[in-house]
C-alpha positions as CSV (number, residue, x, y, z in Angstrom):
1,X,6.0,3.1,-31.4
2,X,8.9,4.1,-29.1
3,X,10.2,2.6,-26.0
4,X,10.5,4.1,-22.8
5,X,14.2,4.2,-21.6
6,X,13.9,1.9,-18.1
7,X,14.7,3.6,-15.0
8,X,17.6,1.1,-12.8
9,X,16.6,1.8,-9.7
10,X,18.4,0.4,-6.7
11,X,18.0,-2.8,-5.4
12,X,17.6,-3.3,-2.4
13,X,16.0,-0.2,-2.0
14,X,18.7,2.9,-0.1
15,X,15.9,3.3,2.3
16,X,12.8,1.1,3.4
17,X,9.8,1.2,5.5
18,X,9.5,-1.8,7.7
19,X,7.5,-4.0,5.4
20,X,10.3,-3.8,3.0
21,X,12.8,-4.1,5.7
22,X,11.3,-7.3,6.9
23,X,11.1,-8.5,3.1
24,X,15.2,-8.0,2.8
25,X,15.9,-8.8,6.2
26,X,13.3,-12.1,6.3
27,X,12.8,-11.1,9.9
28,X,8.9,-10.3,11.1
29,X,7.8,-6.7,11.6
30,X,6.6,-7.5,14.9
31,X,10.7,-8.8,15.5
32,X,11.6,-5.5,13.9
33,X,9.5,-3.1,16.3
34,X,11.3,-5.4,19.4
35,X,14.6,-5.0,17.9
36,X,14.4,-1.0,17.4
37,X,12.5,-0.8,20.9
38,X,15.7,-2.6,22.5
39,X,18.3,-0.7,20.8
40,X,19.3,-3.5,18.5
41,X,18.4,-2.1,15.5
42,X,18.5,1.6,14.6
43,X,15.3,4.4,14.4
44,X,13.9,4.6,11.7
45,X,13.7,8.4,10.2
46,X,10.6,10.2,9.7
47,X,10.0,11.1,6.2
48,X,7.1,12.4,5.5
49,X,4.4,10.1,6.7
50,X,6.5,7.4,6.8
51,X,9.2,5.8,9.1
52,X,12.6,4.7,6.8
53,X,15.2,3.0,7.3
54,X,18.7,3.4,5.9
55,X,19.6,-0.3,4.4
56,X,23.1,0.1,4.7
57,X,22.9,1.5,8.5
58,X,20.1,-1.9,9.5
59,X,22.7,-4.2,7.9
60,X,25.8,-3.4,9.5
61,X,23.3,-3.8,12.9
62,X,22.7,-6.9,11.8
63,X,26.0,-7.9,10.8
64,X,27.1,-6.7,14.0
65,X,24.8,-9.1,15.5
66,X,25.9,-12.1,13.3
67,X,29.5,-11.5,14.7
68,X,28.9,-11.3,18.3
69,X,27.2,-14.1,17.9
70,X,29.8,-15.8,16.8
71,X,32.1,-14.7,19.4
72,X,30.0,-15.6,22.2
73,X,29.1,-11.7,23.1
74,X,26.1,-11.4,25.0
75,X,23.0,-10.4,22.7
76,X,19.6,-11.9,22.6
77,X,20.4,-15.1,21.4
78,X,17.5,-17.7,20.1
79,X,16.4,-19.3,23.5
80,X,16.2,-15.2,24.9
81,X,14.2,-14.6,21.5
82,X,12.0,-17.7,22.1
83,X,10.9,-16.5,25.2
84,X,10.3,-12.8,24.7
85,X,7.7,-14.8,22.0
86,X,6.0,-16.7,24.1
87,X,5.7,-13.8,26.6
88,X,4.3,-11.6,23.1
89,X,2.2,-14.6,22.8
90,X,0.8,-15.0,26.3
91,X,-0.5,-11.5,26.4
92,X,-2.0,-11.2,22.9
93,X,-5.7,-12.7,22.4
94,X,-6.5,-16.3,22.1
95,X,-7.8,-17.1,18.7
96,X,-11.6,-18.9,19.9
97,X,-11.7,-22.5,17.9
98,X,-14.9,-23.6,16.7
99,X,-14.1,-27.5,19.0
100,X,-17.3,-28.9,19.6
101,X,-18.3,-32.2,21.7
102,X,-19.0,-34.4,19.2
């Protein structure tokens, strides 16, 4: 019996689609979509079928980020990120709840 040599691939991945990018990045594919719409994170590139992201060119974005941040530069900070959710939220569909009178 012989072994196959394994194959190092690299980790993370040089290019992701945005479920992957999410995983690395932790933040939410609907976040993402936001992000890219508002110019803070780079298009993706079409390849293929798929949209893909260069890692290295998404985390300098977000290191970017980080450091304004921490310089004070304006950027969507958490409060401006809490309430572009709640205005995602108030436009997408209630979920119905089976309350009853009892």
């Amino acid at each position: 019996m012989t072994k196959k040599a394994s194959i190092q691939r690299p980790y993370p991945p040089p290019m992701a689609d945005i479920e992957e990018l999410s995983y690395q990045t932790t933040i939410a594919v609907s976040t993402i979509r936001l992000y890219v719409k508002n110019g803070w994170l780079p298009e993706p590139y079409p390849v293929g079928n798929k949209k893909l992201w260069i890692m290295s060119d998404v985390m300098a974005h977000i290191a970017k980020i980080e450091k304004m941040k921490e310089n004070g530069s304006e950027h969507p900070d958490d409060e401006d990120l809490d309430e572009i959710e709640k205005a995602i939220k108030s436009v997408a569909p209630a979920k119905k709840t089976n309350d009853r009178a009892a």
